[in-house]
C-alpha positions as CSV (number, residue, x, y, z in Angstrom):
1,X,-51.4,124.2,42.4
2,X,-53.9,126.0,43.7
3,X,-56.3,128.7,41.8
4,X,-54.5,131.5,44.1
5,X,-51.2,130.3,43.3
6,X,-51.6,129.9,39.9
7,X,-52.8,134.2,39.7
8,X,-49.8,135.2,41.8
9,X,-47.6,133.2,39.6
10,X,-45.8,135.9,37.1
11,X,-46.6,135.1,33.7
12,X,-43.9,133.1,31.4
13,X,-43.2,134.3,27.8
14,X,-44.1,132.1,24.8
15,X,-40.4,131.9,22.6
16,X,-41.1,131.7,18.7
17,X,-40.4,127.6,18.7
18,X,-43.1,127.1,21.5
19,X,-45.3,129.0,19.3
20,X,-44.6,126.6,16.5
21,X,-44.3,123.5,18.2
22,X,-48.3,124.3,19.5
23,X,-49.5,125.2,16.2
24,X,-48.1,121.9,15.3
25,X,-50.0,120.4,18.1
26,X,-53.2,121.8,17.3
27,X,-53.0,120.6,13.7
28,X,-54.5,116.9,14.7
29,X,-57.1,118.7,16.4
30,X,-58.4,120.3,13.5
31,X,-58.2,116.8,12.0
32,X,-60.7,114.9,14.4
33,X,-62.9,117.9,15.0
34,X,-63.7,119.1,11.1
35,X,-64.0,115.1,10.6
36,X,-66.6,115.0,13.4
37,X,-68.5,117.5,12.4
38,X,-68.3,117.5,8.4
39,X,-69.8,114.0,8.3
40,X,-73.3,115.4,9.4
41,X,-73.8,117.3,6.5
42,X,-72.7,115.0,4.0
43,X,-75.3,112.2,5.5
44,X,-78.4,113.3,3.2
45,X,-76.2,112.7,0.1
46,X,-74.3,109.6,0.8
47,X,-77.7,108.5,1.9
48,X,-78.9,108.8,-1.8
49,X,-76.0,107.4,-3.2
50,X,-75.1,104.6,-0.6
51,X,-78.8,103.7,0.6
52,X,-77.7,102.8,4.2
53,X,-80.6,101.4,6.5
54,X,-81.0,103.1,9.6
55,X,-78.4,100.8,11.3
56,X,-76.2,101.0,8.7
57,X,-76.0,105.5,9.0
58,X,-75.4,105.4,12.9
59,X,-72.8,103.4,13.0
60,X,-71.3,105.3,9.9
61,X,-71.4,108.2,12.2
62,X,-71.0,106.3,15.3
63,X,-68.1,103.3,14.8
64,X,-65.0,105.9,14.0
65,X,-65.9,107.4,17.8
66,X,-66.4,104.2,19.4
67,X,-63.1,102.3,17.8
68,X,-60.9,106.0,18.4
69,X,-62.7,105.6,22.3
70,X,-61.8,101.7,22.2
71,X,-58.0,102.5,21.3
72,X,-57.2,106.0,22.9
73,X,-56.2,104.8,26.3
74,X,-54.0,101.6,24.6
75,X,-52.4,104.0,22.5
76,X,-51.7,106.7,25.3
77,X,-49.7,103.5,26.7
78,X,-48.3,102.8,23.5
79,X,-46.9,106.8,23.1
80,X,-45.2,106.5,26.6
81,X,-43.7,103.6,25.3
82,X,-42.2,103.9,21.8
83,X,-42.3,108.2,21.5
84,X,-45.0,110.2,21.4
85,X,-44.2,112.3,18.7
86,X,-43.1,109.2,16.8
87,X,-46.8,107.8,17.4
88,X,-48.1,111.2,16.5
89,X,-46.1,111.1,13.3
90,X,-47.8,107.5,12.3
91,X,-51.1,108.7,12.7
92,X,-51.3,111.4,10.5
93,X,-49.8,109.1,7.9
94,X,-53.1,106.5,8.9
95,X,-55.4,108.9,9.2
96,X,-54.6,110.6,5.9
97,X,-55.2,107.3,4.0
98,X,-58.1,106.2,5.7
99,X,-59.8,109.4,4.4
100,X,-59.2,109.3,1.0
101,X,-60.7,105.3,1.4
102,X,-63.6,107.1,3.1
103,X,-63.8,109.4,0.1
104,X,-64.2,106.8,-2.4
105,X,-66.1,104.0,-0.4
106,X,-68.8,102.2,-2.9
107,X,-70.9,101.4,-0.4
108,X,-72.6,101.6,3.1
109,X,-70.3,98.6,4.9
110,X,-66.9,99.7,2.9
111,X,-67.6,103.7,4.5
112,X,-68.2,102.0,7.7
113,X,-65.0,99.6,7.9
114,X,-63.1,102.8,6.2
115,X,-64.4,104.9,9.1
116,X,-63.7,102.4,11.4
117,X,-59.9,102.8,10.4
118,X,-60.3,106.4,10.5
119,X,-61.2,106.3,14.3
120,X,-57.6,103.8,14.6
121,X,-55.3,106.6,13.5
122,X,-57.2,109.2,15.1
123,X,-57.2,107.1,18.5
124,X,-52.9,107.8,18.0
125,X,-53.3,111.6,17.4
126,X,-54.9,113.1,20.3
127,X,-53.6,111.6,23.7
128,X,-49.9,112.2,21.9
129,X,-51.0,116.2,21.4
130,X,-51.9,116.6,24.9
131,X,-49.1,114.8,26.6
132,X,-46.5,116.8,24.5
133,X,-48.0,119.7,26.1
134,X,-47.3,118.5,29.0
135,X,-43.5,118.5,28.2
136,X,-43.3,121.3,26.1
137,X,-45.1,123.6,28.5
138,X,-44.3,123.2,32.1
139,X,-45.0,126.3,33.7
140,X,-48.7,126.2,34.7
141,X,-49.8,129.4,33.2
142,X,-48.7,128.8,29.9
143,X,-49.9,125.4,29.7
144,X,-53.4,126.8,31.0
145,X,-53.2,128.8,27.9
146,X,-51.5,126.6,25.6
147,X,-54.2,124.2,26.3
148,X,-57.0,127.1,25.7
149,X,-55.5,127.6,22.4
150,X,-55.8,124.1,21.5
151,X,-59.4,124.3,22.5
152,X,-60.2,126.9,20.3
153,X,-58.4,124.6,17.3
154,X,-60.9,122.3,18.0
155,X,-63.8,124.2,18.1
156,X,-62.3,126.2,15.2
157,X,-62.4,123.1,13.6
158,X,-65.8,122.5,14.0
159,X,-66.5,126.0,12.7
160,X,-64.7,125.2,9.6
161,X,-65.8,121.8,8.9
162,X,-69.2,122.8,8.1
163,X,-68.9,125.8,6.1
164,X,-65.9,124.2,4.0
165,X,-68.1,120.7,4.0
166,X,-71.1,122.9,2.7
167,X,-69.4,124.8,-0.2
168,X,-67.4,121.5,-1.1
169,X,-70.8,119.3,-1.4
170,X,-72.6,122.2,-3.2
171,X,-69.5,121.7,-5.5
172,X,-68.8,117.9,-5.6
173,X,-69.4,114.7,-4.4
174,X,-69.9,113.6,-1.0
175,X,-66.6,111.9,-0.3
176,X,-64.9,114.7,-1.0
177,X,-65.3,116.1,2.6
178,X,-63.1,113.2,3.8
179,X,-60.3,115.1,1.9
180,X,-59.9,117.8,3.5
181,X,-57.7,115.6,6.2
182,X,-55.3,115.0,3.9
183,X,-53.3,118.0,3.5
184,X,-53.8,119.0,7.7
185,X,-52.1,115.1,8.0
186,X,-49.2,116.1,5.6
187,X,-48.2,119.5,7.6
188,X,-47.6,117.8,10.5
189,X,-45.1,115.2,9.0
190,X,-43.7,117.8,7.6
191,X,-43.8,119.9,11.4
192,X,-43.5,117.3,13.7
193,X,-39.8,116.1,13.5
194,X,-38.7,119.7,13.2
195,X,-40.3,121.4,16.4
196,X,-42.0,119.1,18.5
197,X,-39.3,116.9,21.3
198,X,-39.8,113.0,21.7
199,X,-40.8,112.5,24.9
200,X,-41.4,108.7,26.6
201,X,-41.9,106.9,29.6
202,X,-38.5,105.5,30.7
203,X,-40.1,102.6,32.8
204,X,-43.2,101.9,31.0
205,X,-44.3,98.1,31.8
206,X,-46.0,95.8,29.4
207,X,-49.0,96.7,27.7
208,X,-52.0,95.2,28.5
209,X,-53.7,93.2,26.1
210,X,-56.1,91.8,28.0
211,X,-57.8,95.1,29.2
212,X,-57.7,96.2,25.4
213,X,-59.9,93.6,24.4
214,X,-62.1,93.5,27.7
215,X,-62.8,97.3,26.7
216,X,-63.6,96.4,23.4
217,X,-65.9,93.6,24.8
218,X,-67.7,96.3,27.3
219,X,-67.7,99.0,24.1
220,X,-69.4,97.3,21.0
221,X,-72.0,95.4,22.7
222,X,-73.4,97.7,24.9
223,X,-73.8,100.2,21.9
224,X,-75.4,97.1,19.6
225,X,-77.6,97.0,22.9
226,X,-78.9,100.3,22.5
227,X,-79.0,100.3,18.6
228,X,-80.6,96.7,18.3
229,X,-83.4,98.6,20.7
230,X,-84.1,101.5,18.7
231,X,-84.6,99.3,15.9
232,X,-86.3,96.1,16.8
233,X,-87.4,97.2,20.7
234,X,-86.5,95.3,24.0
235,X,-85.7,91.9,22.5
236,X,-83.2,89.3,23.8
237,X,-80.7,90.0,21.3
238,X,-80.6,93.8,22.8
239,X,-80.9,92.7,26.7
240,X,-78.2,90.3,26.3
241,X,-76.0,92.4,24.1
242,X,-76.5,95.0,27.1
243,X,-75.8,92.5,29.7
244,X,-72.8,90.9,28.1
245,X,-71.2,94.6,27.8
246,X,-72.1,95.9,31.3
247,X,-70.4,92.1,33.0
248,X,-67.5,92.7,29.6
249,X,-66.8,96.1,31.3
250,X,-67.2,95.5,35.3
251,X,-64.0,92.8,34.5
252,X,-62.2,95.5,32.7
253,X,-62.4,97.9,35.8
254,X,-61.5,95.5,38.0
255,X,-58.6,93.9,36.0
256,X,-57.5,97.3,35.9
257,X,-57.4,97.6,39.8
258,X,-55.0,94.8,40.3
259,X,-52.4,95.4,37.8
260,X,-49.1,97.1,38.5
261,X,-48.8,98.6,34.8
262,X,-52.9,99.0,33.9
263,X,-53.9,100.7,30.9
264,X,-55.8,103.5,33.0
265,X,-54.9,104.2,36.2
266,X,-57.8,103.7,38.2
267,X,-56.5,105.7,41.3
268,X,-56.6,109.0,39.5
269,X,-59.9,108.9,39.7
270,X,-60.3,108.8,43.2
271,X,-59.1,112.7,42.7
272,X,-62.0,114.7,42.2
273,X,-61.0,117.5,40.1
274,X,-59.7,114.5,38.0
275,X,-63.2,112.3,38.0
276,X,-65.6,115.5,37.9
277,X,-63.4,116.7,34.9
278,X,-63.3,113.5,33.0
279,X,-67.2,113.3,33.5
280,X,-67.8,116.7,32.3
281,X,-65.7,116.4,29.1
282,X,-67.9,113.1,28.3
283,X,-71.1,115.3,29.0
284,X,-70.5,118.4,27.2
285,X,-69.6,116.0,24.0
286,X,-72.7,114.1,24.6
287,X,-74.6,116.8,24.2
288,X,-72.5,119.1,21.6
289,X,-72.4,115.9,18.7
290,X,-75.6,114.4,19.6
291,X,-76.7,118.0,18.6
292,X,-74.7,118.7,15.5
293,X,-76.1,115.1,14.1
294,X,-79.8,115.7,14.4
295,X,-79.5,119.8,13.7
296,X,-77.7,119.3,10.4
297,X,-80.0,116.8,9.1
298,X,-83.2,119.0,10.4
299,X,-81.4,121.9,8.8
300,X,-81.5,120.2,5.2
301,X,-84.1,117.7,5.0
302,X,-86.7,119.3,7.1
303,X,-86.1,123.4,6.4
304,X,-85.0,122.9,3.5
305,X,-81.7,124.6,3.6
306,X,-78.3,124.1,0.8
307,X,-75.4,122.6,3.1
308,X,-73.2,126.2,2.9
309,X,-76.4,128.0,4.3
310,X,-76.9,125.4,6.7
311,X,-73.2,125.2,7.9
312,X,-73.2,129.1,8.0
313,X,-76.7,128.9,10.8
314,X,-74.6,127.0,12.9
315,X,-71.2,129.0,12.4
316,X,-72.3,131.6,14.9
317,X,-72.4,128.9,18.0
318,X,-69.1,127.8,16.9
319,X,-67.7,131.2,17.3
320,X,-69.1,132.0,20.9
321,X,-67.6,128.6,21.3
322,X,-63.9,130.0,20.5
323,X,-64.6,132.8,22.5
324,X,-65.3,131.1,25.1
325,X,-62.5,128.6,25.1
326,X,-60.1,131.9,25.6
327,X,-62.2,133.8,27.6
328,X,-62.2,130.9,30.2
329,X,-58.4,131.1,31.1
330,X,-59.4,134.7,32.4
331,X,-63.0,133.5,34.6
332,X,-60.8,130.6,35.9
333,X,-58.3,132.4,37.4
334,X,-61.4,134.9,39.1
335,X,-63.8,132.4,39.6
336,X,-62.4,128.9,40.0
337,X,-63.0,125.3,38.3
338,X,-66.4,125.0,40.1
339,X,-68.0,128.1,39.0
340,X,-67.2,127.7,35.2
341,X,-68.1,123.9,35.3
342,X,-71.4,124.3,36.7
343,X,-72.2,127.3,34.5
344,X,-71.1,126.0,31.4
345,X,-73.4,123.3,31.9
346,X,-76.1,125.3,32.8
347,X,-75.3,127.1,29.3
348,X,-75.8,123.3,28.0
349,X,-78.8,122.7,29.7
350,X,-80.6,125.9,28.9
351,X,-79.5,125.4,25.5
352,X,-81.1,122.0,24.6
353,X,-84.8,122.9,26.6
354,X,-84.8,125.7,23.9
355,X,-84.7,123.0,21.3
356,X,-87.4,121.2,22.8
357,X,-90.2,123.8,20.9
358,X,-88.7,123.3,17.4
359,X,-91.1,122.8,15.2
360,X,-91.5,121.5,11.6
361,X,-92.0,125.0,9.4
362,X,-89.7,127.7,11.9
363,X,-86.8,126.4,13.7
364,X,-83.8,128.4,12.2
365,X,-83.5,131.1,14.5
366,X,-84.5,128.7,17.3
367,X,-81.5,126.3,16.6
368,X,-79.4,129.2,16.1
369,X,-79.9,130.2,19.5
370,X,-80.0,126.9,21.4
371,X,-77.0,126.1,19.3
372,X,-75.0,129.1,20.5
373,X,-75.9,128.3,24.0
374,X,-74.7,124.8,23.9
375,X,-71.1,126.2,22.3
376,X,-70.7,128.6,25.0
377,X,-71.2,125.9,27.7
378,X,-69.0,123.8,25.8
379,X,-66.5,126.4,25.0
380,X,-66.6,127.3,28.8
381,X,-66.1,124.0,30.1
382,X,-63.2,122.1,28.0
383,X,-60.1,124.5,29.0
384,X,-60.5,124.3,32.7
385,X,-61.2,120.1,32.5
386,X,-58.4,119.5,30.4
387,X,-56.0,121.6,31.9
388,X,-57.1,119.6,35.7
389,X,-56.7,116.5,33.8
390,X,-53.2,117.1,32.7
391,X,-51.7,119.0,35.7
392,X,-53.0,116.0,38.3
393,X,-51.6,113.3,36.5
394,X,-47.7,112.5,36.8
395,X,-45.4,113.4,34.4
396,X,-44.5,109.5,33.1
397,X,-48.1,108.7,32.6
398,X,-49.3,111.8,30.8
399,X,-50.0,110.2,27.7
400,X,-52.2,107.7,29.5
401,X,-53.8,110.4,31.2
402,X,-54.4,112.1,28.5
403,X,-55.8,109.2,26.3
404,X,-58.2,109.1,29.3
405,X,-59.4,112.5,28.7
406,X,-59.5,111.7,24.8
407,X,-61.7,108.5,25.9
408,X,-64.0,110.5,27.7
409,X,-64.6,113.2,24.4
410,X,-65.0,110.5,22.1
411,X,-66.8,108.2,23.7
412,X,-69.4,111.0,24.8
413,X,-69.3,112.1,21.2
414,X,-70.6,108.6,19.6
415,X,-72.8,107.8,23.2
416,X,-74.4,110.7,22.6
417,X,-75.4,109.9,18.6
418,X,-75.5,106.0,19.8
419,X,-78.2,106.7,22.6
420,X,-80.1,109.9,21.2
421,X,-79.9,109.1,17.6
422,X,-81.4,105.4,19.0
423,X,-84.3,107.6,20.3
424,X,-84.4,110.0,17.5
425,X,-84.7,107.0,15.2
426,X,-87.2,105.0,17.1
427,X,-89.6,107.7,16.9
428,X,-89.4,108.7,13.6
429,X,-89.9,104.9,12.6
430,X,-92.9,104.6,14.9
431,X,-94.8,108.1,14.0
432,X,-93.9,107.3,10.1
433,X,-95.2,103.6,10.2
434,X,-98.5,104.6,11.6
435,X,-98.6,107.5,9.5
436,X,-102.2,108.0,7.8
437,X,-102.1,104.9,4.8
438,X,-98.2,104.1,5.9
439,X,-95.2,104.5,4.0
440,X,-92.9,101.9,2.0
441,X,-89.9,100.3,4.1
442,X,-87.2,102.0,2.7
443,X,-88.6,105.6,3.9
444,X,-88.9,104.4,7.2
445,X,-85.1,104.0,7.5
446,X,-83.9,107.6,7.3
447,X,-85.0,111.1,6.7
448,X,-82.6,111.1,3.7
449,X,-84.0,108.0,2.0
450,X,-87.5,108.9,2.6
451,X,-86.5,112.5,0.5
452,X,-85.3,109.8,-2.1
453,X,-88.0,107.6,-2.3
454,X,-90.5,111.0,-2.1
455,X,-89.0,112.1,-5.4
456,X,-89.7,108.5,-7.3
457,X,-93.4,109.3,-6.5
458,X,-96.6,110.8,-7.9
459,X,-96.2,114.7,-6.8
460,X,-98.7,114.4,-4.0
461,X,-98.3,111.2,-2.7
462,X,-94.1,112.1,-2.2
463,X,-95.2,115.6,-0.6
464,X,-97.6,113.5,1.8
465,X,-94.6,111.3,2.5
466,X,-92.3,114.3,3.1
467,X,-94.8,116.0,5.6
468,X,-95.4,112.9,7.5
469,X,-91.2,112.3,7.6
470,X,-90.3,115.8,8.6
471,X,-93.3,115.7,11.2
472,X,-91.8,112.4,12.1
473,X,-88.4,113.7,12.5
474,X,-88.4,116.9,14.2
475,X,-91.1,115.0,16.9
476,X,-87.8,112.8,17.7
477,X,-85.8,116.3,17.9
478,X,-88.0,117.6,20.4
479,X,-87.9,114.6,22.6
480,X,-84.3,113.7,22.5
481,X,-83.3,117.5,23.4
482,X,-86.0,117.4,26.5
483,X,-83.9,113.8,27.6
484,X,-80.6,115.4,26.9
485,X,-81.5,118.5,29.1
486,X,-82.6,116.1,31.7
487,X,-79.3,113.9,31.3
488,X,-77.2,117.3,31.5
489,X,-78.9,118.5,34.6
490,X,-78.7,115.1,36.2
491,X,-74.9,115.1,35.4
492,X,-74.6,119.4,36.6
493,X,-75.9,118.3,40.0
494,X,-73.6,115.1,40.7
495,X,-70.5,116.9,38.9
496,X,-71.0,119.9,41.1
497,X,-71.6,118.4,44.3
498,X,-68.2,116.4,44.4
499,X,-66.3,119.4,43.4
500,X,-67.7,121.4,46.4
501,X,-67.4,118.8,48.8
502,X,-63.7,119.0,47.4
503,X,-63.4,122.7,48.3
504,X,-65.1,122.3,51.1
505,X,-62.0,120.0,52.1
């Protein structure tokens, strides 16, 4: 349906079960995004307590988006197979024991393989939420909105994670920010049988193993790749790590060409309000976690700030970034898919060249700003690409479709802390190691350990140390933001040329 169609369409009335059924729905979504971003804020104290080297921390934050982007296509396939509220249901049950193991992990590689399980149930929760939708709300108006309001629970989410992670670490332990999941998970096994429909694909084919473990193959390499780079430079462990994912996912793609039943069907893409969506999701992500990872830790370590105050300098971009989810149903409608796309991302781009002059004493209002620009691109952006995504795609395979659109937020989420938190690192192990008379090995690792071997020393040496470490740092903020504008732009300029050729069809 076209833009124009959709406007002269008369609008369809919400009864009080659809109401339910989508508040249901947007449960999981609070889930995944309050877990995404709570974990940023908790990183300088489970960095005291757990000691992780700098390896160790990025793929704490990094391995439940890759495994949950490894698995969300596979399970999209599995919900059209078995039920995808029943799927839906069995997720919330994972997810909400996997977080209380998060909670009281004892160490570095226990958080890690507890995260790692975390990203497993969450990898069932959000392809199933989006392709209910799709059967629950089939006029196109109301699943435009339905899909807004989903949106906003995610960036609601997001708002709430870090001002309820701040108060609860101000109050208690680290791990206790993984349990806030549990009760969200509870509601909707309570919810879920009650409102939502089972809905499956009544011809689904076999599920294909072999493209599950070819996309695992083309995943985890390619990101030890990049991280065994940042940490040890271009050596052949990194080159062939790189090499063996690139060839790992080439086969995937085209094993997924031949098949009558692949796990993602490759001719969507050929659609371009499918592709440019799908590639726009992955960007704004990119650049919306990439941010919240480095900002919260700058925030804390480097200002200074508690972890309420900090959540509550970041609470503002999260707001514009509600707003803006809603407001987009109304500018789509005037404007188009093209328009709000390209602007969004401009918001993006604009958004992380402002973070580019951060400095090391004055950067609160700064990130406040930049922050609040990236949310309203993001906000912008992720009602009109989702809702593209799930009208183009047929009715039996909306649950793979809609993994696909998962794939593309998750995997941009942990690319973007994979690849700029690779940089971020890199430079702040460089600058500190050839600091003025060095700096022991354990504060080259993180910002948070340096903070913690800085308080063992004599009060001027651990103040030298700190200077030298936040210099270090925010040096790395700057330059990863400058490469994510440039990555943004690059992406804004390919994105928005397909969909005008498109219209110009």
């Amino acid at each position: 349906m076209t833009d124009a169609q959709r406007t002269a369409q008369p609008r369809a009335r919400f009864t009080g079960r659809q109401w339910a059924a989508l508040a249901v729905l947007v449960l999981p979504v609070l889930l995944i995004s309050i877990d995404m971003t709570v974990l940023g804020f908790a990183v300088p104290f489970l960095s005291e307590d757990l000691a992780p080297t700098s390896s160790q921390l990025l793929w704490i934050v990094d391995v439940y988006g890759f495994v949950l982007a490894g698995l969300l296509v596979t399970m999209g396939s599995v919900a059209d197979r078995i039920g995808r509220r029943k799927l839906l249901m069995v997720g919330a049950a994972a997810f909400a024991a996997a977080s209380v193991a998060a909670a009281y992990a004892p160490n570095a590689e226990a958080l890690i393989a507890a995260r790692a399980l975390l990203g497993v149930a969450g990898a069932t929760l959000m392809p199933t939420t989006l392709a209910l939708m799709r059967n629950l709300f089939t006029d196109d108006r109301q699943r435009l909105f339905a899909i807004a309001v989903w949106g906003t629970g995610f960036s609601a989410g997001s708002a709430a994670g870090p001002v309820l992670g701040g108060w609860l670490l101000e109050h208690f332990w680290w791990g206790s920010v993984f349990l806030m999941a549990a009760p969200v998970a509870v509601a909707v096994l309570v919810a879920a049988p009650l409102l939502l429909p089972e809905s499956r694909n009544a011809e689904p084919g076999p599920v294909d193993w072999g493209g599950v473990v070819l996309s695992f193959l083309g995943m985890f390499p390619f990101v030890y790749g990049i991280k065994s780079f940042a940490e040890d430079g271009l050596s052949p462990v990194a080159v062939g790590a790189l090499v063996v994912g690139a060839a790992c996912a080439w086969l995937f793609i085209r094993r997924q060409r031949r098949l009558e039943h692949p796990l993602i069907d490759v001719a969507l893409f050929r659609l371009r309000r499918f592709s440019a969506s799908i590639a726009t999701n992955f960007t704004i992500v990119f650049a919306l976690i990439s941010s919240l990872f480095l900002l919260t830790q700058y925030l804390q370590l480097v200002l200074g700030y508690s972890p309420m105050r900090a959540g509550l300098l970041l609470l503002p971009g999260m707001a514009v970034s509600i707003a803006a989810g809603l407001v987009a149903v109304r500018l789509s409608e005037r404007f188009g898919l093209v328009s709000i796309i390209v602007g969004g991302l401009a918001f993006v781009i604009v958004g992380f060249a402002a973070l580019g002059f951060i400095g090391v004493d004055s950067g609160a209002l700064l990130v406040v700003g930049a922050f609040v620009l990236i949310s309203v691109g993001a906000g912008l952006v992720q009602t009109v690409t989702n809702d593209a995504i799930v009208a183009v795609a047929p009715a039996e395979r909306a649950g793979a479709a809609a993994a696909i659109s998962e794939t593309a937020y998750e995997l941009g989420g942990a690319m973007g802390v994979a690849v700029l938190g690779s940089v971020a690192t890199a430079i702040y192990r460089d600058e500190l190691g050839s600091a003025p008379g060095g700096a022991p090995e354990a504060a080259k690792e993180t910002l948070g350990e340096a903070a913690h071997v800085a308080a063992d020393m004599p009060a001027g040496a651990g103040e030298a140390l700190m200077d030298a470490a936040r210099t270090a740092f925010t040096d790395g903020l700057r330059a990863t933001s400058v490469i994510g504008a440039v990555l943004v732009a690059v992406a804004l300029v390919i994105v928005g040329r397909a969909l005008r050729a498109r219209a110009g069809e």
